[in-house]
N, CA, C and O of each residue as an XYZ file, in Angstrom:
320
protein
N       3.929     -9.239     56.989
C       4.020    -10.666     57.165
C       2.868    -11.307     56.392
O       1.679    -11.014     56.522
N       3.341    -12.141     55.642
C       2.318    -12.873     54.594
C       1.381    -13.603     55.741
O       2.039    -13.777     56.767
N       0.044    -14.067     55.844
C      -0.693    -15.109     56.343
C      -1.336    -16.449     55.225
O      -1.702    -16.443     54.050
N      -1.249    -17.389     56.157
C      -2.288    -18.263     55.545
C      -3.325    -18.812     56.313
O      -3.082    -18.996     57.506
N      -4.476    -19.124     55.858
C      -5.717    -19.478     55.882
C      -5.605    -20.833     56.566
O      -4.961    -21.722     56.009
N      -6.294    -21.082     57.940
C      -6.385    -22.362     58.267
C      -7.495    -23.028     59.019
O      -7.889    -22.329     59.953
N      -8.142    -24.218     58.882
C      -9.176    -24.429     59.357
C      -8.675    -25.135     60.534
O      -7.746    -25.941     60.590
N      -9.630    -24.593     61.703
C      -9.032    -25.423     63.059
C     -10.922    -26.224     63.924
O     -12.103    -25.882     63.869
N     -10.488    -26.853     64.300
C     -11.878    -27.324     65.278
C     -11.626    -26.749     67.137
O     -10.596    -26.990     67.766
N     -12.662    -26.089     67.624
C     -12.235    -25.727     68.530
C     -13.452    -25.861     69.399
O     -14.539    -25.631     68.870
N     -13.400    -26.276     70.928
C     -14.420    -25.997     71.679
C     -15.618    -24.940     72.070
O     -15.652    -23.813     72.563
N     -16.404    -25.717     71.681
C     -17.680    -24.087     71.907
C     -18.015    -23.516     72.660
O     -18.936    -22.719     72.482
N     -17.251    -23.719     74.145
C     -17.112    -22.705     75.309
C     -16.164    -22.047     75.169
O     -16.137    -21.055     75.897
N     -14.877    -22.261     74.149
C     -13.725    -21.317     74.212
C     -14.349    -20.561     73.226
O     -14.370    -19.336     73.352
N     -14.927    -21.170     72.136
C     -15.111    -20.226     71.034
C     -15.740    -18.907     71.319
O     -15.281    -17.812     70.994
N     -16.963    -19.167     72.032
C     -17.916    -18.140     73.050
C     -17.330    -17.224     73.423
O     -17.710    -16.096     73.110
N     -15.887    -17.483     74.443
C     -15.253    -16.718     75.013
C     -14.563    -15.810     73.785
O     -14.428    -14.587     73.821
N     -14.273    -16.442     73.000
C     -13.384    -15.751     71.821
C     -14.160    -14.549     71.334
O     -13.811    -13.463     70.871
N     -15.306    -15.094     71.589
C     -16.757    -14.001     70.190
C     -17.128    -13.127     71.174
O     -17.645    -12.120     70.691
N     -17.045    -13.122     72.736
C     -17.180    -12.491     73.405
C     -16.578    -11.009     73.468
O     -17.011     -9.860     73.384
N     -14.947    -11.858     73.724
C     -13.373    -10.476     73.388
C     -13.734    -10.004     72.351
O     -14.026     -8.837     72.612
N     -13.936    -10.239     71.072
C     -14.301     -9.748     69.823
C     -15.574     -8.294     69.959
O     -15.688     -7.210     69.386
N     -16.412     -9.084     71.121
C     -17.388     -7.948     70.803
C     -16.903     -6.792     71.681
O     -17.063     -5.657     71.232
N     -16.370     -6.935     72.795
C     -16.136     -6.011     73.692
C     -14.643     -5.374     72.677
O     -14.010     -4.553     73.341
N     -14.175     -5.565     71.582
C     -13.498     -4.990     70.910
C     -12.267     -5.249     71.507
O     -11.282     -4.669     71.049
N     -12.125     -6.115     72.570
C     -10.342     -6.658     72.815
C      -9.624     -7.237     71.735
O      -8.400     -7.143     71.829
N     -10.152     -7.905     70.572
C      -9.641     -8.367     69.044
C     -10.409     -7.699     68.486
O     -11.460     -7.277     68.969
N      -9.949     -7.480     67.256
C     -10.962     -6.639     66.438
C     -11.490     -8.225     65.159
O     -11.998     -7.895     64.087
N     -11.337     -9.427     65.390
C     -12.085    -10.721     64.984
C     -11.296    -12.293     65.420
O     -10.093    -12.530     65.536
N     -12.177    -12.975     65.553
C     -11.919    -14.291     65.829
C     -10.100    -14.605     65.439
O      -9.187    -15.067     66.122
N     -10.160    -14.179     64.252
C      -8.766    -14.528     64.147
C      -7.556    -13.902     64.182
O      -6.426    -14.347     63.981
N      -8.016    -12.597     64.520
C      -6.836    -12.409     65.084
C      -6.453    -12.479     66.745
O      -5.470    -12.061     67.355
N      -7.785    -13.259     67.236
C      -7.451    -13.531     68.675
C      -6.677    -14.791     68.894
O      -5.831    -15.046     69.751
N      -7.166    -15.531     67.910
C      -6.391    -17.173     67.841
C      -4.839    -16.708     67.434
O      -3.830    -17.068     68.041
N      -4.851    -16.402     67.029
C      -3.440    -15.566     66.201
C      -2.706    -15.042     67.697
O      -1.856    -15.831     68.108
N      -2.827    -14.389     68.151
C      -1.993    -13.658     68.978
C      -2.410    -15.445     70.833
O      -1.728    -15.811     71.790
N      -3.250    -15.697     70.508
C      -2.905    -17.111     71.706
C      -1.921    -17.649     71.433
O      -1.093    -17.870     72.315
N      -1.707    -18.023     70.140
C      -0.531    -19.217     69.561
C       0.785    -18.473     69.814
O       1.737    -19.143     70.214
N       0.977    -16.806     69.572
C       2.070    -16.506     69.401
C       2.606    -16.311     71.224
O       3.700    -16.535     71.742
N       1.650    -15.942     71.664
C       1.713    -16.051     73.049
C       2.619    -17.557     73.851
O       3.622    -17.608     74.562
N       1.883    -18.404     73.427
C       1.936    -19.785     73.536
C       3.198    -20.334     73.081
O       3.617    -21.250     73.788
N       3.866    -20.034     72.150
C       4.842    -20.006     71.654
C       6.134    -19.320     72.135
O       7.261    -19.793     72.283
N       5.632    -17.989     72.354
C       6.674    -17.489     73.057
C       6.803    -18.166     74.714
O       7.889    -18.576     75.124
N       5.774    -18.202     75.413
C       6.314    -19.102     76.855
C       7.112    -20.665     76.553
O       7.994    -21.090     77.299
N       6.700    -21.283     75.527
C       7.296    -22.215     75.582
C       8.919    -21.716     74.920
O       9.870    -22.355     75.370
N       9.184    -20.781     74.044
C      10.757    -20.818     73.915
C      11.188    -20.192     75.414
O      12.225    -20.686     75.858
N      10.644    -19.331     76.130
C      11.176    -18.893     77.505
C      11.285    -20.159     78.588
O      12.222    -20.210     79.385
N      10.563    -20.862     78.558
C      10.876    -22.350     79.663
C      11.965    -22.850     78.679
O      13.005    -22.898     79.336
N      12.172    -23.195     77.568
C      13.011    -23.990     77.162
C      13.959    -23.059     77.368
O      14.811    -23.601     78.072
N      14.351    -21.677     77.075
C      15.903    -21.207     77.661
C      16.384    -21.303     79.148
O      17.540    -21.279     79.572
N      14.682    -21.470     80.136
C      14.966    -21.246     81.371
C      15.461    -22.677     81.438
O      16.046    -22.890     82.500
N      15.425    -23.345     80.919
C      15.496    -25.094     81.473
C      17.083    -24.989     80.775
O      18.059    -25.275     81.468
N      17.190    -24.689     79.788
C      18.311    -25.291     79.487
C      19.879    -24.146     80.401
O      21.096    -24.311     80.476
N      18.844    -22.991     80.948
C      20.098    -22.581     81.807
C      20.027    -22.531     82.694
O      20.228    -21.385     83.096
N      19.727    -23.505     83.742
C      18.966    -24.278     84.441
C      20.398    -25.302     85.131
O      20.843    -25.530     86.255
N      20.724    -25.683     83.784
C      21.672    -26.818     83.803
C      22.854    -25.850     84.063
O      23.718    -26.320     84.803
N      23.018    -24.886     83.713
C      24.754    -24.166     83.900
C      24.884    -24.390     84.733
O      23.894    -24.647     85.417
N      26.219    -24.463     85.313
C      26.929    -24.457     86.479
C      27.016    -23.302     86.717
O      27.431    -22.719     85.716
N      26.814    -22.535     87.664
C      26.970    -20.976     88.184
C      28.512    -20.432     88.625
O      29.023    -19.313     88.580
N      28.983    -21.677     89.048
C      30.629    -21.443     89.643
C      31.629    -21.523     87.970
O      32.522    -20.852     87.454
N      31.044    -22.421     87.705
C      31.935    -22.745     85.954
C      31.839    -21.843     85.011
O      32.694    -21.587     84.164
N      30.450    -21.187     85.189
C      30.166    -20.235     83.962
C      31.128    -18.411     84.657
O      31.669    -17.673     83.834
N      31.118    -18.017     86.381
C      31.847    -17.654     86.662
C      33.172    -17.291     86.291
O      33.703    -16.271     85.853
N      33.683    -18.863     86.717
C      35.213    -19.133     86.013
C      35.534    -18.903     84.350
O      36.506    -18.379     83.805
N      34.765    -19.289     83.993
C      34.758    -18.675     82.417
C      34.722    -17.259     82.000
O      35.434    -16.723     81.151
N      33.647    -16.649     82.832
C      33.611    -15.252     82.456
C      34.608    -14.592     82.943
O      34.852    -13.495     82.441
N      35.457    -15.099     84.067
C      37.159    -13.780     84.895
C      38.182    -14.533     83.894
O      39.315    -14.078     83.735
N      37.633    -16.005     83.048
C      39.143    -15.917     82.829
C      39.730    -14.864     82.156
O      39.108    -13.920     81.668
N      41.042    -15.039     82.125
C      41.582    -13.601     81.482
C      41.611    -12.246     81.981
O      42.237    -11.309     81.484
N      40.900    -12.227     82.977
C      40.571    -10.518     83.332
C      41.751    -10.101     84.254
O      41.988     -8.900     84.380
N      42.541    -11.069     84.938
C      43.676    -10.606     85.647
C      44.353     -9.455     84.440
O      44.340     -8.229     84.548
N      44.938    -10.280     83.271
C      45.833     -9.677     82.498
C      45.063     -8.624     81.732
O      45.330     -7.533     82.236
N      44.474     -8.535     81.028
C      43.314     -7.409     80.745
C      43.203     -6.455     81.665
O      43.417     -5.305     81.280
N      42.820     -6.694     83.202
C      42.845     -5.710     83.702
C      44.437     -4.811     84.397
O      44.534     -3.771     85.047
N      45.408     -5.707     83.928
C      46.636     -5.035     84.621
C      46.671     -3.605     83.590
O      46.751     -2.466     84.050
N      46.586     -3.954     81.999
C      46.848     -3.199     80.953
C      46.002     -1.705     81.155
O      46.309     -0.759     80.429
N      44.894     -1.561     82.214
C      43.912     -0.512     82.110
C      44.800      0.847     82.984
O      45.118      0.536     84.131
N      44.995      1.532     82.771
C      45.278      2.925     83.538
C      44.870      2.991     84.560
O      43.744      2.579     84.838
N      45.957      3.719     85.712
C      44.958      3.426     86.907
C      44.472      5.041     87.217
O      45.178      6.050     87.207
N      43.520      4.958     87.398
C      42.028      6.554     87.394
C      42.411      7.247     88.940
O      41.780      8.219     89.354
C-alpha cells in the first residue's frame, strides 16, 4: 500500500501518550500509531453506520422475504 506524508497538529498530552507506546515498543513510531487510530476509527464508524442502517429493517418483512419461495423449493427436495 502506497503512503503519503501528512502534517497534522495534535495535543501534547496525546502526543506524550503516543511517544510513550512508541517507547514501550507497542508502535514501532509515532506514525504508525496515528495510522492504525484512524484506521481503527474508521472502521467503528462504518460498523455503527451498518448497525444503524439495519436498525431500520423490519425483522418480520425481511423474514417474509427470506421463506418466500421456500414452500415450492422445498417440495422439489427428496425426502431423507
Amino acid at each position: 500500500m502506497s503512503t503519503t506524508k501528512v502534517a497534522i497538529t495534535i495535543d501534547q498530552t496525546l502526543l506524550a501518550e503516543i511517544d510513550r507506546l512508541v517507547e514501550q515498543r507497542v508502535f514501532p513510531n509515532r506514525s504508525k500509531a496515528v495510522q492504525e487510530a484512524v484506521q481503527d476509527k474508521l472502521a467503528r464508524i462504518r460498523r455503527s453506520r451498518l448497525a444503524g442502517e439495519c436498525a431500520k429493517l423490519d425483522p418480520q418483512a425481511e423474514q417474509t422475504l427470506a421463506e418466500e419461495g421456500m414452500d415450492q423449493e422445498l417440495a422439489g427436495w427428496p425426502e431423507y
